[in-house]
C-alpha positions in Angstrom: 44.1 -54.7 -18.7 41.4 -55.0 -21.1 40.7 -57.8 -23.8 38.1 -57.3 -26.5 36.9 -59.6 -28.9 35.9 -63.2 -29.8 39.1 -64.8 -28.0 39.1 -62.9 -25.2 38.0 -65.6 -22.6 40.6 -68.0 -24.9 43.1 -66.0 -24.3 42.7 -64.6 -20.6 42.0 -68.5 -19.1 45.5 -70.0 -19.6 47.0 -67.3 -17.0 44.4 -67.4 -14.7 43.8 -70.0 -11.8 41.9 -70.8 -8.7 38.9 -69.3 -10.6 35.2 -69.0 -10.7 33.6 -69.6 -13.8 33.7 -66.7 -15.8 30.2 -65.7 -15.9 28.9 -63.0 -17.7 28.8 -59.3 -15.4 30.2 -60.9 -12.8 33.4 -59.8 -11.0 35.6 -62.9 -9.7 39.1 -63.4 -7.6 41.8 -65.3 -9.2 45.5 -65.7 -9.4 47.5 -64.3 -12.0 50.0 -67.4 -13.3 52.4 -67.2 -16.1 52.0 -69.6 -18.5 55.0 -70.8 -19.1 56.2 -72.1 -16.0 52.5 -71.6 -13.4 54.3 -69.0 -11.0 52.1 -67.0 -9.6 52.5 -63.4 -10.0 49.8 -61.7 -8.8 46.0 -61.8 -7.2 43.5 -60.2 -9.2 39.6 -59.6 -10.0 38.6 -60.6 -13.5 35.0 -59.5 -15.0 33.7 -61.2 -17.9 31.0 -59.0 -20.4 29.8 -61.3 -22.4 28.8 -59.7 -26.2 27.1 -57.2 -26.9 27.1 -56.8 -23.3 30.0 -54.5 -23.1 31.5 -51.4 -23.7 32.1 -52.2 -27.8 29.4 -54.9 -27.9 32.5 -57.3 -28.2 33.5 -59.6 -25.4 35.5 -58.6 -23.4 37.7 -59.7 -20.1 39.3 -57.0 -17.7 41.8 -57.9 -15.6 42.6 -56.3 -12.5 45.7 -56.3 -11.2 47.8 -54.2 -7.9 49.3 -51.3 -10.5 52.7 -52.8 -10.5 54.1 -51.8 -14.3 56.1 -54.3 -14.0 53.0 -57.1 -14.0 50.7 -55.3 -16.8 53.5 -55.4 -18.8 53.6 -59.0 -18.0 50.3 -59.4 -18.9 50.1 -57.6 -21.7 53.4 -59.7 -23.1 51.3 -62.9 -22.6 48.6 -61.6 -24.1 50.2 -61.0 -27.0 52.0 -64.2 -27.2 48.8 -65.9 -27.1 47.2 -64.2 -30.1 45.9 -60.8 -29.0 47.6 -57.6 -30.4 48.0 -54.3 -29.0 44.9 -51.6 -29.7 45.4 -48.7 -31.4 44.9 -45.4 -29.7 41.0 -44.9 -29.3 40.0 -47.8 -30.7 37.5 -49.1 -27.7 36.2 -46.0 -28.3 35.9 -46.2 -31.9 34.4 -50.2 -32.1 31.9 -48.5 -29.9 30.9 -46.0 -32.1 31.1 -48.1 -35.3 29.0 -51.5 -33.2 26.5 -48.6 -32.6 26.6 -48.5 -28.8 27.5 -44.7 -28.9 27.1 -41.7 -31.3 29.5 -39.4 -32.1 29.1 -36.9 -29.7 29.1 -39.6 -27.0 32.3 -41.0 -28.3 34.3 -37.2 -28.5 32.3 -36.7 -25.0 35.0 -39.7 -24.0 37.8 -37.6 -24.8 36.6 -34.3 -23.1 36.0 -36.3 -19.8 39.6 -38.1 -19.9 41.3 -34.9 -20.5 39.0 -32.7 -17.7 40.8 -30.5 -15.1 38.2 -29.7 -13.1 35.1 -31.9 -11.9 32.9 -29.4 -13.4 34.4 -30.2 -17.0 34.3 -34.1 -15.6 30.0 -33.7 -14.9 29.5 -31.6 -18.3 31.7 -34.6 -19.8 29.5 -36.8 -18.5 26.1 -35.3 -19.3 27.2 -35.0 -22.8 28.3 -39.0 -22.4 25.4 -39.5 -21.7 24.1 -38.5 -25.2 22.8 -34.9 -23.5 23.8 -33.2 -27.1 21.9 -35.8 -29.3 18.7 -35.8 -27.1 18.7 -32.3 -28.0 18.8 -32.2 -31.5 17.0 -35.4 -31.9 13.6 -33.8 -31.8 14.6 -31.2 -33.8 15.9 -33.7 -36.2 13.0 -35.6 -36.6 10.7 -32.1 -37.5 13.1 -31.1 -40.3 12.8 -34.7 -41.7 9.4 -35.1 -41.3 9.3 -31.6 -43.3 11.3 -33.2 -46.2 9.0 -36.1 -46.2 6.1 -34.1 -46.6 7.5 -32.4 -49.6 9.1 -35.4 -51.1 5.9 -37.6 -51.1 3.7 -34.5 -52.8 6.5 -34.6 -55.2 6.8 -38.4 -55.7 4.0 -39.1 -55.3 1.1 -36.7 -56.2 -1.1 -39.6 -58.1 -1.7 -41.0 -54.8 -4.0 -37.5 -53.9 -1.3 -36.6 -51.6 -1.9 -32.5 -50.8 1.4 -30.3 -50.9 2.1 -28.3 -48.1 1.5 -24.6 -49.0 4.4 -22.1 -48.6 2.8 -20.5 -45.5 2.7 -23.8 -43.8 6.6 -24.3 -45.0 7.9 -21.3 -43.6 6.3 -21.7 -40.6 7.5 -25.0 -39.7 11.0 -23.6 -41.0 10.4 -21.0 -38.3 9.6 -23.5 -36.0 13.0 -25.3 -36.1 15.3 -22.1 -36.8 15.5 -20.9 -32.6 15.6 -24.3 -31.2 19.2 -24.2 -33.1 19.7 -20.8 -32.4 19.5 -21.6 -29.0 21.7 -24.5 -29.3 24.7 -22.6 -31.0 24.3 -20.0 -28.6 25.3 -21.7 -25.9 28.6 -22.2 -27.5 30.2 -19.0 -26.4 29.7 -20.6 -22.7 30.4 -23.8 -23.5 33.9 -23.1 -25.3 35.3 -21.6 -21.9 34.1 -24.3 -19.7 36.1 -26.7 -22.2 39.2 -24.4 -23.1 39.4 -22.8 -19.9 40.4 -18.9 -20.7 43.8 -16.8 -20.0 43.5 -14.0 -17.6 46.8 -11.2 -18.0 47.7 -8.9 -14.4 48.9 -5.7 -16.0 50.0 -2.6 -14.5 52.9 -0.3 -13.1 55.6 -1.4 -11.7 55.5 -2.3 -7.9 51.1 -1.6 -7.8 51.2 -5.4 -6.2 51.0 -7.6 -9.3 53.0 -10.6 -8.2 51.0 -10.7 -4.6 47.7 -10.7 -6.0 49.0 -13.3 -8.7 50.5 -15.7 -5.8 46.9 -14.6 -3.9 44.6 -16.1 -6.8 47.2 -19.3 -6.5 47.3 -19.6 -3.2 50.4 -20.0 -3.2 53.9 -18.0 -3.4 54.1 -19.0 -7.0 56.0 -15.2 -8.7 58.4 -13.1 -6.5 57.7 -10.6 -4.6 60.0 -7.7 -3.4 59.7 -4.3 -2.8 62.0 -3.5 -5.8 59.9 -2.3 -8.9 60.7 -4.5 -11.8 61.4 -7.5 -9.8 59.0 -9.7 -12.4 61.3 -9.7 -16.1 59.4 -13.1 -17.9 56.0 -14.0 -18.0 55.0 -16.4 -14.9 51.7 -18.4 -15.4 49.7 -20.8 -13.5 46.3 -22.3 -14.1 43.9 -22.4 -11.2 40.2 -23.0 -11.0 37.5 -20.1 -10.8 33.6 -21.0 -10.4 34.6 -24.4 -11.9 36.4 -23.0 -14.9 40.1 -23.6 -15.6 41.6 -20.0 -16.0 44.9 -19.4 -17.1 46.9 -16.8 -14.6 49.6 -14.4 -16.5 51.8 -12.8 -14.0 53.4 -9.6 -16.4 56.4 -7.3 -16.0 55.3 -3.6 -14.8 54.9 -1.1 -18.0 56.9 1.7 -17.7 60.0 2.6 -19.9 62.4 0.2 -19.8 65.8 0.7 -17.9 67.6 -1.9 -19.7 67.5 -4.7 -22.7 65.8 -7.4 -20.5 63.3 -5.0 -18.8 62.5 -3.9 -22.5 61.7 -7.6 -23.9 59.8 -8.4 -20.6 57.9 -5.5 -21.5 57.4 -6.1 -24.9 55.9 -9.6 -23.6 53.7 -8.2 -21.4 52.0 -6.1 -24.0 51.9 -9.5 -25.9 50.3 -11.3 -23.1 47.7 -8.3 -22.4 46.4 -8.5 -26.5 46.5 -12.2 -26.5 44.0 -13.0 -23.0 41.0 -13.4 -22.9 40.6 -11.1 -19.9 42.6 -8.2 -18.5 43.2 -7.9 -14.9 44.6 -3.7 -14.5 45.9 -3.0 -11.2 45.9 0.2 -9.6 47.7 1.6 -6.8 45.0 2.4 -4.2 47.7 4.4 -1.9 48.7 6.4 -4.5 46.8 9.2 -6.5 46.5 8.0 -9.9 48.7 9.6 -12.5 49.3 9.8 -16.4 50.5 6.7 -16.8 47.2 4.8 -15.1 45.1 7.2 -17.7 47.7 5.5 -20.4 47.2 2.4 -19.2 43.2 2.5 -18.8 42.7 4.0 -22.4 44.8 1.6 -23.8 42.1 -1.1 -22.6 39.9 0.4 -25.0 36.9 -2.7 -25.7 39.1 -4.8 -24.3 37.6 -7.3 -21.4 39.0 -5.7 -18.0 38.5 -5.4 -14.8 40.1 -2.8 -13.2 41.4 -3.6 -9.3 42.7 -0.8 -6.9 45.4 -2.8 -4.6 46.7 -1.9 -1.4 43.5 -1.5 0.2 44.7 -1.7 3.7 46.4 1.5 3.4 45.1 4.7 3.3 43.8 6.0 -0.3 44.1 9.0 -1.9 41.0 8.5 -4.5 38.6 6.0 -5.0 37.3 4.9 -8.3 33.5 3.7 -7.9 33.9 0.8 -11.0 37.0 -0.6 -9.5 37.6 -4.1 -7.1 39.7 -2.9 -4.2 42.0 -5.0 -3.1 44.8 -6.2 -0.7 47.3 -8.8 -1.6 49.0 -8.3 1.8 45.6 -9.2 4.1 43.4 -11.0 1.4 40.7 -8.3 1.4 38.7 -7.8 -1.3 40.1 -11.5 -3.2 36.9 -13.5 -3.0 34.9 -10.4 -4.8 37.9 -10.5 -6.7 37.1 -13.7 -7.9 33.4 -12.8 -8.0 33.7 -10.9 -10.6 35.8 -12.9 -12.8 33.4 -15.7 -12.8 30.5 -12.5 -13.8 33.0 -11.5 -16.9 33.4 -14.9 -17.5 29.7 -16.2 -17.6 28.0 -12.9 -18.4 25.9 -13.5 -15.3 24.0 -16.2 -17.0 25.5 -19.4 -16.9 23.4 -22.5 -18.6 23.1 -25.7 -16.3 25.0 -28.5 -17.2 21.8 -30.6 -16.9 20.2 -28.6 -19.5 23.3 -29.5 -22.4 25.6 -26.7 -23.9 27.8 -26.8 -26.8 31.7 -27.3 -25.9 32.7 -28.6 -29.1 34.0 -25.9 -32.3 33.1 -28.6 -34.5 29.6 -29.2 -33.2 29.0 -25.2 -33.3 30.1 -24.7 -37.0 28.0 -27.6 -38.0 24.9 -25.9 -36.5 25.8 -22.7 -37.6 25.5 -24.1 -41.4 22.2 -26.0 -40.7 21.0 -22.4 -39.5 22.4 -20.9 -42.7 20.7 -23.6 -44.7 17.6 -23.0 -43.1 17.9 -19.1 -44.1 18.0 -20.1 -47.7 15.2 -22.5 -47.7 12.9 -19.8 -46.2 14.5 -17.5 -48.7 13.7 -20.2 -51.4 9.9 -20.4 -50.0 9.6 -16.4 -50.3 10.7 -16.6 -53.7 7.8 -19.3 -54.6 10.9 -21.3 -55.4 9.7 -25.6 -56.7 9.6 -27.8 -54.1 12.4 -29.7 -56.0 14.8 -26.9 -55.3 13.5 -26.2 -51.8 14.7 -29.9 -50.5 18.3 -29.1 -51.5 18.4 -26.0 -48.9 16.2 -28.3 -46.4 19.0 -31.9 -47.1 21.5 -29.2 -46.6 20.4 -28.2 -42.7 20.0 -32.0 -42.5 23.5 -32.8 -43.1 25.4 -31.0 -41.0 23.0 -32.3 -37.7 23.5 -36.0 -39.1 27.4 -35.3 -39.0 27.0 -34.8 -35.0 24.6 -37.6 -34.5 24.6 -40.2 -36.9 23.1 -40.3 -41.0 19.6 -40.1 -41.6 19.1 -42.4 -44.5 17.1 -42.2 -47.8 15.5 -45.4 -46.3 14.6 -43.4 -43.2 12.9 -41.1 -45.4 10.9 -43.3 -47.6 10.2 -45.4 -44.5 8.3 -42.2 -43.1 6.9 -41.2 -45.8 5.1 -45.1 -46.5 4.3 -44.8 -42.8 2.1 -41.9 -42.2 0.8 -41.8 -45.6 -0.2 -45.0 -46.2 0.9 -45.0 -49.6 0.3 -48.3 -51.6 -2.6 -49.3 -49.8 
């Protein structure tokens, strides 16, 4: 249980005893009494951050107790008798942000690490906690503003003998700043899977071993699995974890004309679930030549993202298709290159290092995106000899957008750099 703010320590003494003096970073053992009567309730460890010191740069006192609901909810009831009040959902987070111990992407970096599934998502989380995202763009930053600078000081101050920056020299250094954020959006693509995860659909006749390789990429016996064709009516899904990325399994109903109204709407789901994934899993039958409703089936793919998988590899086949993954749901064979190439469809062969920082956030992409677009029409503006004057709108305009992910560059930042390395009122 965590207590932030000036009364913390005020407020956390009275129901603790046998203790240490609190002292600043410093874990201690004491018993939990309640206040009104001294019965002890429970043994804990209290640590003390003393301002600004701490998480939100308040102070703050977390106490430690076994888990039991039953006691936090007891300590939370004598905290609040004593003065505190309940926080509101993400406020930590948010006095951090606002006390200026984390930027923005740190603080929404808080959220994608409580709400990973996989301890990849948990380390990417982390990096991008770490402020991974803002080193990035801070150097990038700081050339686009020393840029307007520049301009603004020829413009404000041309008695001082200051020399404008010809157009050349302008477009060059907008040249100079365009890729590093082309780079930076690009990695979006990447970045978006490893947070969203993606769905993968199993299509394909009935009775081709759907449901087996389904429970196969689970692990477990997770759909049914008879011998009957049709056996799978509903959609059955399960998410399980591929190179580090959460994927989505859809287990589908066979295509084939339906032999009754249930068939027909498990179907008609299944053709839903195909258009909607984000990858398309076609199995084949590998024991069985492949016929008119395979060619359907395949053409029917069109652009879409497939792999095509020939199951029922441990028996004998009648044809062999050289860009297919052949499988067996019954033995395993063929499952780990199964999975192989799922992670290569995913990734595109290329995946970028988590060390090195990639976008996971749609907001954080579109705001790039318009600095990029911003920085089109200021090297439009250049070409067209537009003034200087006009040229800063486009160049403020890329600005914005990167001060929205990591904090507002001011006008005092500005004129502060501009007094700085131009010596101006020597």
């Amino acid at each position: 249980m965590r207590l932030a703010g000036s009364g913390a320590k005020e407020i956390a003494l009275p129901m603790l005893r046998n203790k240490s003096e609190l002292a600043p970073s410093r874990a201690i053992f004491a018993e939990l009494i309640d206040p009104i009567d001294s019965t002890r309730i429970d043994e804990v460890v209290v640590t003390y951050f003393a301002k600004p010191n701490s998480y939100t740069t308040d102070d703050i006192v977390e106490i430690s107790a076994h888990g039991s609901p039953v006691v936090l909810r007891r300590i939370v009831e004598i905290a609040l008798a004593a003065g505190a009040r309940m926080a509101e959902p993400g406020e930590f987070t948010m006095r951090a942000f606002l006390n200026g111990r984390i930027d923005l992407t740190q603080a929404e970096a808080v959220r994608d690490l409580i709400e990973s599934q996989t301890l990849y998502q948990a380390r990417v989380a982390a990096q991008q906690l770490g402020g991974g995202i803002s080193r990035q763009l801070k150097p990038i930053k700081q050339q686009l503003v020393d840029l307007i600078a520049t301009l603004e000081a020829g413009i404000d101050f041309a008695e001082d003998d200051i020399a404008v920056m010809s157009s050349p020299e302008i477009a060059r250094r907008v040249d100079d700043i365009r890729p590093q954020l082309s780079e930076i959006a690009g990695s979006f693509s990447y970045g978006k899977i490893v947070h969203e995860g993606l769905t993968l659909a199993i299509i394909g006749r009935p009775n081709v071993g759907k449901s087996s390789l389904f429970n196969r990429l689970v692990q477990r016996d997770r759909a049914i699995v008879t011998a009957t064709p049709g056996t799978t009516r509903d959609l059955v899904t399960e998410t399980v974890t591929i190179g580090d990325i959460p994927v989505r399994l859809v287990d589908t109903a066979g295509l084939r004309e339906a032999l009754d109204e249930a068939e027909g709407i498990g179907i008609q789901k299944s053709k839903e679930a195909s258009a909607d994934a984000d990858l398309v899993l076609l199995v084949l039958d590998a024991s069985q030549p492949q016929n008119l409703e395979d060619e359907s089936l395949l053409h029917e793919l069109g652009s879409k993202s497939a792999i095509v998988i020939e199951n029922k590899s441990d028996i004998t086949s009648s044809g062999k298709r050289s860009n297919a993954i052949y499988t067996s749901a019954l033995t395993g064979d063929g499952i780990d290159r199964l999975r192989e190439e799922i992670l290569q469809k995913i990734t595109g062969g290329s995946a970028p290092a988590a060390e090195s920082g990639f976008l996971t956030s749609s907001r954080h992409h579109q705001l790039i995106e318009q600095s990029i677009a911003a920085l089109d029409a200021a090297n439009v503006a250049v070409g067209n000899h537009i003034p200087h004057e006009m040229l800063l709108l486009d160049l403020y305009s890329a600005l914005r957008p990167l001060d929205e992910i990591t904090g507002t560059t001011t006008n005092d930042d500005i004129l502060n750099l501009i007094f700085s390395r131009f010596c101006i009122g020597k």
